[in-house]
C-alpha positions as CSV (number, residue, x, y, z in Angstrom):
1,X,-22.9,7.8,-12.6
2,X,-24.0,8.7,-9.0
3,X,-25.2,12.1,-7.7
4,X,-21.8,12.6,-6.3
5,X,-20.2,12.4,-9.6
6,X,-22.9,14.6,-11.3
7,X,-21.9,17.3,-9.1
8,X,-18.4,17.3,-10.2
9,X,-17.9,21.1,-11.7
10,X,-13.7,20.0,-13.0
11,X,-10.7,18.2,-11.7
12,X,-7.1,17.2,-12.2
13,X,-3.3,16.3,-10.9
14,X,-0.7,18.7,-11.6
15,X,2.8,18.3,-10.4
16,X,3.7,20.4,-7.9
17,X,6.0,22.7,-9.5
18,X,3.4,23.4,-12.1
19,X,0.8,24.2,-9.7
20,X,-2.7,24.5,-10.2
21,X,-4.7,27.4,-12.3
22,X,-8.3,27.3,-13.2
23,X,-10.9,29.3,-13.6
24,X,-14.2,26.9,-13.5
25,X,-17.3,28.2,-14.7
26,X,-19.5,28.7,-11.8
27,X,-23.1,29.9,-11.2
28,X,-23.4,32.8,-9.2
29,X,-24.4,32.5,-5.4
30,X,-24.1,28.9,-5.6
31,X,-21.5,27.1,-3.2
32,X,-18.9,24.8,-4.3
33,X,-15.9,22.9,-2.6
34,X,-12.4,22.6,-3.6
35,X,-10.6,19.6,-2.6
36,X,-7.4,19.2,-2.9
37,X,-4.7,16.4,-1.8
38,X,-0.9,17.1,-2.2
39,X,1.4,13.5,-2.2
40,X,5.2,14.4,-2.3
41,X,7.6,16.9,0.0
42,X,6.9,20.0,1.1
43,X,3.8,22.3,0.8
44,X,1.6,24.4,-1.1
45,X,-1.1,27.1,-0.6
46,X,-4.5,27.9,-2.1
47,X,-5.2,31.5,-3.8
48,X,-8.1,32.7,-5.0
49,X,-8.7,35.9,-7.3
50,X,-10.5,38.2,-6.4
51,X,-9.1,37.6,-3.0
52,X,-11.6,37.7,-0.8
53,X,-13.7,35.0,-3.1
54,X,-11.9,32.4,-0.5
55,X,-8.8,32.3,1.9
56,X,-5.5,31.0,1.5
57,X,-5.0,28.1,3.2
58,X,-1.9,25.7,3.3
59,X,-1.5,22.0,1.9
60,X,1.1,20.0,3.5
61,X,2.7,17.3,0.6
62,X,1.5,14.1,3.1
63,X,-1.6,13.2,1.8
64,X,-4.0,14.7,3.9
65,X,-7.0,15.9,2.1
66,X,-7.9,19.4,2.2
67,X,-11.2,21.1,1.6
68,X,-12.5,24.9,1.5
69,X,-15.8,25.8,0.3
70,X,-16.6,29.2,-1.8
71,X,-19.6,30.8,-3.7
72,X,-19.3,31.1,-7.4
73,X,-19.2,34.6,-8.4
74,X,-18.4,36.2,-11.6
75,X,-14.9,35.5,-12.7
76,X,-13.0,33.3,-10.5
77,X,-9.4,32.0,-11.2
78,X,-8.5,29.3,-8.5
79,X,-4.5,28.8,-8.4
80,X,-2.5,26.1,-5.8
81,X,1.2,27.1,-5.7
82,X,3.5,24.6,-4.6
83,X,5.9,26.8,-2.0
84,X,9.7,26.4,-3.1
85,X,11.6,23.5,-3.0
86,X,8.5,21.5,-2.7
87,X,7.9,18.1,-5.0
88,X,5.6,15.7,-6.5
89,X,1.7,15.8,-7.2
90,X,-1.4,18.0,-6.5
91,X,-4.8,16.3,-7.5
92,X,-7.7,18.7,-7.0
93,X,-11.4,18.7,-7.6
94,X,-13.8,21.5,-7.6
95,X,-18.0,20.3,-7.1
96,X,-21.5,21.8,-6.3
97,X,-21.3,21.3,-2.3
């Protein structure tokens, strides 16, 4: 195991109609990433709850990586909705930045 993979908080792949919905434990004040990397058609968009714990920010289906960092807080529920019509697989990955 390398230090990268020790800071490793949870992960997974979804399909894109399922969408993502988490809610990692996290220590407070403490800042984490989410990556996440959409293969397929279409789109999708981050959400966090409470909303201002981290913006929205869109995924396009092509591959691309995307990243967005955030500070653990109390409860935190992390959800990536695929937008309609939109196929295939989400593989995300939430770690101590």
């Amino acid at each position: 195991m390398t230090e990268a993979d020790s800071s490793m908080v949870e992960s997974g792949a979804e399909r894109v109609s399922d969408g993502v919905h988490t809610q990692p434990d996290l220590a407070g004040g403490t800042t984490y990433g989410l990556t996440v990397v959409c293969v397929g058609h279409g789109g999708a968009e981050t959400a966090f709850t409470p909303r201002d714990a981290g913006p929205k920010k869109r995924i396009p289906c092509d591959g691309s990586a995307v990243f967005e960092r955030f500070t653990g807080r109390g409860p935190l529920r992390v959800d990536v909705r695929g937008n309609p019509g939109s196929t295939g697989v989400i593989a995300w990955r939430v770690n101590k930045v």
